[in-house]
N, C-alpha and C positions, 0 to 999 in steps of 0.2 A: 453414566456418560462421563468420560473424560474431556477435562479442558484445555487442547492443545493454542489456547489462541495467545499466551503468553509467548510461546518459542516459535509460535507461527511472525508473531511480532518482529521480533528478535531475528527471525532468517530474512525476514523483507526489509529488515533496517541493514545487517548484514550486507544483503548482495547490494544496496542504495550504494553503502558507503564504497563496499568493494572495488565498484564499477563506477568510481567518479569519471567525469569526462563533460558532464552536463554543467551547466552556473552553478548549480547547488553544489558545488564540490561533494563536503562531507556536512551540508549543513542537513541533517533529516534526522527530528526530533521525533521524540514521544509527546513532551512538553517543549517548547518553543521557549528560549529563553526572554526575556521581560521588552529589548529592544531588539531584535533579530534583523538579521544580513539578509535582506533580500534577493535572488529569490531562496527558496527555502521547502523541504518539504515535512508533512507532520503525520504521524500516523496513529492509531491508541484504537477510532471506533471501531467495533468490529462484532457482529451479530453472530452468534452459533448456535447451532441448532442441530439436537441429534438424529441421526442414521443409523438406524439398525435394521439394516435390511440383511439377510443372507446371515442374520447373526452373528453379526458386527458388529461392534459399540464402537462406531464412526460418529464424525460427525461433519457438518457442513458450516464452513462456514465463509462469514463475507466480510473481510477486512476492506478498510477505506483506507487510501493513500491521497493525501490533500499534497496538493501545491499551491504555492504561493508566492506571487509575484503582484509587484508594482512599477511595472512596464505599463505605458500606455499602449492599447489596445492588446489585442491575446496572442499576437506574435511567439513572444520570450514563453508563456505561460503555455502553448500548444506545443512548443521545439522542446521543451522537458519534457512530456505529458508524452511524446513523443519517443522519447530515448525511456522512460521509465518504463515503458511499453515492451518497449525492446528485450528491457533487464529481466520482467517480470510474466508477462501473457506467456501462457505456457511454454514456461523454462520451471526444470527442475529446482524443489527445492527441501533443503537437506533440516531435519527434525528429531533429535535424537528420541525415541523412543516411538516414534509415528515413523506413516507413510502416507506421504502426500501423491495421491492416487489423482489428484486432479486441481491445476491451477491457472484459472484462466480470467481474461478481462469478462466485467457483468455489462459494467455502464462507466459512461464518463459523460459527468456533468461541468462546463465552464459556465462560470458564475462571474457577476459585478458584486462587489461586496458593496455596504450600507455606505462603508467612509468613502464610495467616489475616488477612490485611490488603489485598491486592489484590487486582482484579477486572483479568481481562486481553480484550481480544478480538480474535483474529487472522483478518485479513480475508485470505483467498485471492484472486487474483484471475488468471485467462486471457486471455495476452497473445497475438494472432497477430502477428509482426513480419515485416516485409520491407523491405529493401534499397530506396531510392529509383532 
């Protein structure tokens, strides 16, 4: 099994910054730096899992896209969550050495973080990948 989920990374950070328009301008980290510009988005977790059906050493997999805001109430944190959607639920995306057969929203979870102060929302998303 190959592991496409570095440059799968790398293309969803891509079209994020590509397509500013949202609060987050070009704030959408890997790592989040130490006192960050709210709101903001962060991306790294990302589950894969191989497919070899049909004799394909594919694989699937499920990258998460967090947002983050400290707007009171989920207004600001749904209108990104919103446009991100846009950028990303099945819209193509470009993987040198792959082919991304399939990209689409899993789940979207809106969260109250611990500190009483942030509004989080992590976007799931189901990737089919295959090998060019």
């Amino acid at each position: 099994m190959s592991d496409p989920s570095l440059e799968l990374q790398s293309a969803i950070i891509d079209v994020l910054k590509d397509r500013t328009g949202t609060a987050v301008d070009d704030r959408v980290y890997d790592e989040p730096p130490v006192n960050p510009i709210f709101p903001y988005i962060t991306l790294g977790q990302c589950q894969v899992l191989p497919d070899k059906a049909d004799c394909i050493d594919g694989v699937i997999a499920y990258p998460v896209v967090d947002i983050w805001s400290q707007q009171k109430g989920f207004v600001e944190l749904k209108t990104i969550t919103k446009a991100v959607l846009a950028m990303l639920d099945d819209q193509p995306l470009a993987i040198a050495g792959f082919t991304v057969v399939v990209f689409e929203i899993e789940s979207v979870n809106y969260l109250r973080d611990p500190d009483g102060l942030t509004r989080h929302a992590a976007l799931t998303f189901h990737a089919l990948i295959q090998p060019t």
